[in-house]
N, C-alpha and C positions, 0 to 999 in steps of 0.2 A: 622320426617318430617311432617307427620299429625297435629301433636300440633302446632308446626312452620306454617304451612300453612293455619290451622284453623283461630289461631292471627292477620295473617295478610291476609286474606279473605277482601275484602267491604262487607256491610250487605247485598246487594242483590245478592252475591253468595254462594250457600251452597256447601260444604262436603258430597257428597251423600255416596261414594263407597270406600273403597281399593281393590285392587282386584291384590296379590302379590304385586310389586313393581308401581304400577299405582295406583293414584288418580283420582276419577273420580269425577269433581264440575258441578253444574249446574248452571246457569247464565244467563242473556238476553245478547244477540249477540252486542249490544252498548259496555258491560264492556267486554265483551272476552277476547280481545287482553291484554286489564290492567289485568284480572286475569290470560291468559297466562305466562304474564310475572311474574307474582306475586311469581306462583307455582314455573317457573324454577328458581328462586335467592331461593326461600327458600329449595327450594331440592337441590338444586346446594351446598349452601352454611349453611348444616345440621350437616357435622360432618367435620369442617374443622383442626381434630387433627389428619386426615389421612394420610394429607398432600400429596394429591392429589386430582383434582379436578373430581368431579362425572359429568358425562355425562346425563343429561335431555333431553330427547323428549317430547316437549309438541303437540300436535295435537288436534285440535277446529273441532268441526260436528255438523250437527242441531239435530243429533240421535246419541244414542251409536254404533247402527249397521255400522256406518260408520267412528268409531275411527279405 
């Protein structure tokens, strides 16, 4: 999912973190919501030979302390 979500990142959000099953990106609050939704299609739709669909939680804060 990291590669996948790397790829299709906009240039002004970066890939800072994995941290288990969570990505952590950083971004200005303008593109947020666009790279919210960016991350859940492509974690969503990372290994679809499971044939079930995977459950993403995305959640946006102006800090980590508040993911």
């Amino acid at each position: 999912a990291m590669i996948h979500v790397a790829k299709a990142l906009p240039k002004d959000a970066d890939l800072v973190m994995q941290v288990h099953d969570s990505l952590i990106v950083e971004c200005d609050d303008a593109v947020a919501a666009d790279v919210a939704s960016i991350l859940k299609r492509e974690m969503e739709s990372v290994a679809p030979e499971l044939g079930i669909k995977l459950a993403v939680d995305v959640t946006t804060a102006t800090n980590w302390g508040d993911l």
